[in-house]
N, C-alpha and C positions, 0 to 999 in steps of 0.2 A: 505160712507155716507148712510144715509138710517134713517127712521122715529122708533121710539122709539117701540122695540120688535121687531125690523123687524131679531136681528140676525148678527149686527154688532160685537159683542163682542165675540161671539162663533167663527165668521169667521175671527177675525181678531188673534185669537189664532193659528189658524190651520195655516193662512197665514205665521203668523212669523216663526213657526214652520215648514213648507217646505221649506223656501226661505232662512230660517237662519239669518232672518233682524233684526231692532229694532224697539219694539212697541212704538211710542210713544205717549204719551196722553196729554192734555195740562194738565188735573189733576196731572197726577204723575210727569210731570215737573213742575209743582207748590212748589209741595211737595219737591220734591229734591232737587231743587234750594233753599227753604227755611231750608233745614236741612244742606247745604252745604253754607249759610248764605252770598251767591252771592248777590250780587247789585241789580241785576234786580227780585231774589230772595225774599228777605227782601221789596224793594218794592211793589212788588205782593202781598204778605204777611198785607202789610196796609190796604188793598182793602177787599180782603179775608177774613180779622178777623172781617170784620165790615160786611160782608156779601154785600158788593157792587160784580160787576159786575168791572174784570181788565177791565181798559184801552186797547183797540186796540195797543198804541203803546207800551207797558209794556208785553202783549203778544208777539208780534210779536219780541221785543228784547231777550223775553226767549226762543222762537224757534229757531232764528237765535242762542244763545248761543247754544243749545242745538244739532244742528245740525250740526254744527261744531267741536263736539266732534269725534275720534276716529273710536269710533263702528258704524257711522250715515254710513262710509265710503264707506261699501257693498252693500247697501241700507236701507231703513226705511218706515215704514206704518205709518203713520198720522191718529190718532184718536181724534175726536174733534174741528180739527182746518185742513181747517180755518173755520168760520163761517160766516165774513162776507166776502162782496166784497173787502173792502179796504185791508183784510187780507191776501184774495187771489191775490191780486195784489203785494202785497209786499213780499210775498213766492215766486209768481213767479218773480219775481225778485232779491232777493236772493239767490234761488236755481240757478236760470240761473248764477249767477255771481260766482259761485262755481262750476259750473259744474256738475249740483247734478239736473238737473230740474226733475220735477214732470210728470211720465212716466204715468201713469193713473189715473181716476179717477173712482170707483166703488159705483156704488148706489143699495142698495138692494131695490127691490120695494117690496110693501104689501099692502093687502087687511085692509081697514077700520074693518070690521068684525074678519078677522081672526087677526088684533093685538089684537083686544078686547080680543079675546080669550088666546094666546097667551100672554099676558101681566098679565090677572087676574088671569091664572093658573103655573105664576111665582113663586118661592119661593126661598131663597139665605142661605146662611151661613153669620149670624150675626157677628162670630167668626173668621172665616176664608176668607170670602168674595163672594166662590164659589156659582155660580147659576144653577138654575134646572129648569125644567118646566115639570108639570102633563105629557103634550102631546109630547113634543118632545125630553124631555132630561133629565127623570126618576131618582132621587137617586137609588143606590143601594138595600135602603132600604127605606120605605114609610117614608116621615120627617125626615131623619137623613141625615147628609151630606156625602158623599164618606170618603171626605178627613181630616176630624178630630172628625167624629158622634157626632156631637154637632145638635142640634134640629132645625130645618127648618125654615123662619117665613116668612111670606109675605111684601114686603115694603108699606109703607102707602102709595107713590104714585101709587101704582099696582092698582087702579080702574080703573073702566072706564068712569067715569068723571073726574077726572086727565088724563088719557091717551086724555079725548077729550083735554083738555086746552093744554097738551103737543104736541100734533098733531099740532094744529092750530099755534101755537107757531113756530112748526117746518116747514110749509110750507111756513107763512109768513119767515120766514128767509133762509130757504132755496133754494128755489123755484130760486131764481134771481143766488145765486151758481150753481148748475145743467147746468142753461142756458150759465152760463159763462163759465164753461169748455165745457158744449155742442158745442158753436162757435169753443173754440181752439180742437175740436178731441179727446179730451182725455176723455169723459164722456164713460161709458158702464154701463150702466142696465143689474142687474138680477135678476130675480125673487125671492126675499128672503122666501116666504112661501112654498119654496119643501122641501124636504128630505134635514137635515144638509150636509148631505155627496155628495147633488146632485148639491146644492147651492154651495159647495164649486171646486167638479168638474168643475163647469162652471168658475166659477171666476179663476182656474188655467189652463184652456182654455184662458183667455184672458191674464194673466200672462206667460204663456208658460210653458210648463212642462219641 
């Protein structure tokens, strides 16, 4: 968990990639439950096309599909979800009735200032999807992407007035999460504005090496 630039998506690469787990994301479980034309799939799909906002419980039954597959069996990272209270209550409830419960919870913390910065000297692969940033995670080559040199561009949410609306957004909703696994033990904070390689040391500290 962590507020928007804070650096969830670089660490959640690495993480999969040490531990050997599965990412998953409510988006790309969206996505593949709809091209795999599942029930809970196809419903999400009504929501989505119309640009609503899924239902709580249309989520949570594509978690629960999705977590009960095969590969979830080693373990798995949760990106996205839950969001709310009701969601995290029903995960942990799931997960405990599998056997599977939710071993930590990781929050990168960040400076107001340095997301600004951080978020408006972002730039992605339009093409390929890959992300970069001026300051901490450099293309190869100035605007061109590593992974298919296709041309750099900035997302139109990358200001800093959208990062404000997106903050406020994110504390108002998140803030009561935090707390709620704060009570159960499982929350740990780390610093998400060090060194990529520093932030992630820490968090595999808390993971175990």
């Amino acid at each position: 968990m962590g507020p928007p630039g804070a650096g969830k998506g670089t660490q959640s690469e690495l993480i999969v990639s040490k531990y050997n787990i599965v990412h998953l994301s409510t988006g790309d479980m969206f996505r593949e439950a709809y091209k795999n034309k599942t029930k809970t799939g196809l419903l999400a799909h009504e929501f989505t096309s119309k640009g609503q906002l899924v239902p709580d419980d249309v989520t949570i039954a594509l978690v629960k599909e999705r977590l009960l597959q095969d590969d979830c069996k080693n373990g798995y990272l949760l990106d996205g979800f839950p969001r709310t209270i009701e969601q995290a209550e029903a995960l942990d409830e799931f997960t405990n009735s599998i056997s599977s419960p939710i071993s930590k919870v990781i929050a990168l913390d960040a400076d107001y200032n340095e997301l600004v910065k951080r978020i408006t000297s972002r730039r992605v692969c339009p093409v390929c999807g890959a992300s970069y940033n001026l300051f901490t995670k450099r293309p190869l080559v100035e605007g061109v992407c590593d992974h298919c040199q296709s041309k750099l561009v900035q997302r139109d949410d990358d200001t800093e007035a959208k990062l404000h609306t997106r903050l406020e957004a994110y504390e108002k909703q998140t803030k009561p999460l935090l707390d709620y696994y704060a009570k159960k033990g499982l929350l740990v904070k780390v610093d998400g504005l060090q060194e990529i390689e520093k932030v992630f040391a820490d968090i595999a500290g808390v993971l175990g090496e």
